[in-house]
N, C-alpha and C positions, 0 to 999 in steps of 0.2 A: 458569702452566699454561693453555694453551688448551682453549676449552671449545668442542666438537665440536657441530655444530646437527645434528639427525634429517634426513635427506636425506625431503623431501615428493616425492610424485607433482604432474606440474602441477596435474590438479585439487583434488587434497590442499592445498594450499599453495592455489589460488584459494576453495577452500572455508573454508579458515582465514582466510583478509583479509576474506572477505565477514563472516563471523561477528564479526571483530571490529569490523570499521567499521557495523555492526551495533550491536552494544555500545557503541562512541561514540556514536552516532546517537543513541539512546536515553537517555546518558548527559549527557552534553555537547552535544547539536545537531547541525545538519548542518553548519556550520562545523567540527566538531572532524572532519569524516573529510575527512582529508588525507592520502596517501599516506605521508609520513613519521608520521604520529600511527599509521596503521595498521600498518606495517612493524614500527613499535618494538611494537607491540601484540600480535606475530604470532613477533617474533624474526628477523623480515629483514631484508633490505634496502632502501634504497627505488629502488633500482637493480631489485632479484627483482622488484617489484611493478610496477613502470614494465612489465616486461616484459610483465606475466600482463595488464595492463590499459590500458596507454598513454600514458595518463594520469591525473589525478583525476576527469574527467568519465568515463572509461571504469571506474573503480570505484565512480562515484556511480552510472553506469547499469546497474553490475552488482546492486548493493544495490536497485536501484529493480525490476529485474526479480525479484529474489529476493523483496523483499516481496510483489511481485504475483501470482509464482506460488504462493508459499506462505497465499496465504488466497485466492485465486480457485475453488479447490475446494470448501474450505468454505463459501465465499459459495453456489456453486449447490449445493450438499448444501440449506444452510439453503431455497432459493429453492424447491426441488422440495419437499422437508416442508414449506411451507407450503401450497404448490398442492393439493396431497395434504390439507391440512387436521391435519397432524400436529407444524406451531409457528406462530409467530407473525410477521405477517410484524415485528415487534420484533427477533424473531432476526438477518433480514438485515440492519436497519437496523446493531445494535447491531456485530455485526461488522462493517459498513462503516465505523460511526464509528469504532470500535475501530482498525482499521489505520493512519487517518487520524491519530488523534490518539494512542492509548497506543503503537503500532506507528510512530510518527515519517513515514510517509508523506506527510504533509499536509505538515512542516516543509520535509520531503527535499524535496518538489515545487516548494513556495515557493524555496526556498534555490535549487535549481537553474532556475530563471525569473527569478529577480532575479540572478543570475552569469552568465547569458548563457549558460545549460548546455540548452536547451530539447530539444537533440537528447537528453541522457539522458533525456526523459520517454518516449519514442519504446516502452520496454520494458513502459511503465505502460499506455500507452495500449494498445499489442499484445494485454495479459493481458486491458485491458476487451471491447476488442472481440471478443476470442475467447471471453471470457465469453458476450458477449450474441448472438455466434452460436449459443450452446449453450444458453442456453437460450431463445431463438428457435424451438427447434426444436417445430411442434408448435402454435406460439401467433402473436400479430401481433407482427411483429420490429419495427414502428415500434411498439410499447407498450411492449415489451421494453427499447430504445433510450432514449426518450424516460425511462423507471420509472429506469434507470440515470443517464442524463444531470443527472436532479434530485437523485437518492442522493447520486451524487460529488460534486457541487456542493453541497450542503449539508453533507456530513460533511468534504471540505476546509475550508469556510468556518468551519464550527464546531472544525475542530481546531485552527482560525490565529486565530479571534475571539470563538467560542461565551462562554465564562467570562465576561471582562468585560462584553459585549453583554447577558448572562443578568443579571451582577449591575447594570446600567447601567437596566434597563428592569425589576428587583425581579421578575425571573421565577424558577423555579427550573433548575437546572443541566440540568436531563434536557428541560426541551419543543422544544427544536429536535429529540430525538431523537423524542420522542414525537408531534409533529408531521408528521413523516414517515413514522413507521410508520404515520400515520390517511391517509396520504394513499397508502401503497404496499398495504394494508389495503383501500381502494377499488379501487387498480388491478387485486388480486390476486382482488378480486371480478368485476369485470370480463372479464378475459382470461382468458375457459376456452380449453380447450383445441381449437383447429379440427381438424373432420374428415375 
C-alpha cells in the first residue's frame, strides 16, 4: 500500500526544511544539516530539496537568515527599552549570547567558515547591518557599529569557547556576559539621542 505525502506549497515545504534543519542544528550540530538528514526529517526528497535550495550551502544560508531574522526584532525591541531606561542593557546582551550559543548561530557560523561556505554568512551579516541601521537612527551610527561589532564578537567567541575558558581561568559561567553588559551599560550612557 502506498503511502500518499500532503502536496506542500513551495514556501510550505521551504518553511518545513528550514524548521527541521533547525531542529538538527540544535540537536546534533551544524554538521548534521545536510540535505538528505533534512529531506528524511521533512518526508522529502533530497532531489525536492536540492530544488527549493541548491544546495547544502543554499539551505545552510537559509537557516543562517532565518536565525537572523527571527531575533533581530527583538534584539532592537530589547535595545530601544533600555534607551528609554525600561531594561537592562543585560537584556541585549543576553539575547545576543542566547542566539549565538542556545540558538546554534555561533556553531552555524563557525561550521560554515571552516567548510568554505562564507557566502552563506552573507544573510547574517545583512540582518546585522540592517539592525544597526535601525537603530542608528537618531544616535552616532559609528557607536552604534562599533556597541555591535564587540557584542557579536564576544557572544560568537563565547558560544564557540566561553565554558571551558570560564572553567580554565576559575571564573564563573556568566562574566563574559556580565562583562559586556558593564561595557554596553557605558555605551548606553553615553549615546543619547542627537538632535
Amino acid at each position: 500500500m502506498s503511502t500518499r505525502r500532503k502536496r506542500l506549497s513551495p514556501e510550505e515545504s521551504r518553511s518545513a526544511a528550514i524548521a527541521a534543519a533547525r531542529r538538527l542544528l540544535l540537536a546534533d550540530g551544524p554538521h548534521a544539516v545536510t540535505l538528505k538528514a533534512v529531506a528524511a526529517e521533512v518526508g522529502r526528497t533530497h532531489a525536492n530539496l536540492l530544488h527549493h535550495f541548491g544546495s547544502a550551502a543554499g539551505l545552510q544560508g537559509a537557516l543562517a537568515r532565518d536565525i537572523a531574522d527571527s531575533v533581530t526584532s527583538t534584539i532592537a525591541d530589547a535595545v530601544e527599552r533600555a534607551r528609554a531606561g525600561e531594561a537592562d542593557a543585560r537584556d541585549i546582551v543576553d539575547r545576543t549570547f542566547d542566539v549565538f550559543d542556545r540558538e546554534g548561530a555561533g556553531a552555524l557560523a563557525a561550521w560554515m567558515i571552516l567548510t568554505g561556505n562564507r557566502d552563506a554568512l552573507n544573510p547574517i551579516l545583512e540582518s546585522i547591518r540592517a539592525l544597526v541601521a535601525q537603530l542608528s537612527i537618531g544616535h552616532e551610527a559609528h557607536h552604534v557599529a562599533e556597541s555591535t561589532l564587540t557584542l557579536v564578537l564576544n557572544a560568537l567567541g563565547d558560544s564557540l569557547l566561553g565554558a571551558p575558558i570560564a572553567r580554565a581561568l576559575d571564573l564563573d559561567r556568566d562574566t563574559a556576559r556580565e562583562l559586556a553588559a558593564e561595557r554596553l551599560r557605558e555605551r548606553l550612557q553615553i549615546d543619547r539621542p542627537r538632535d
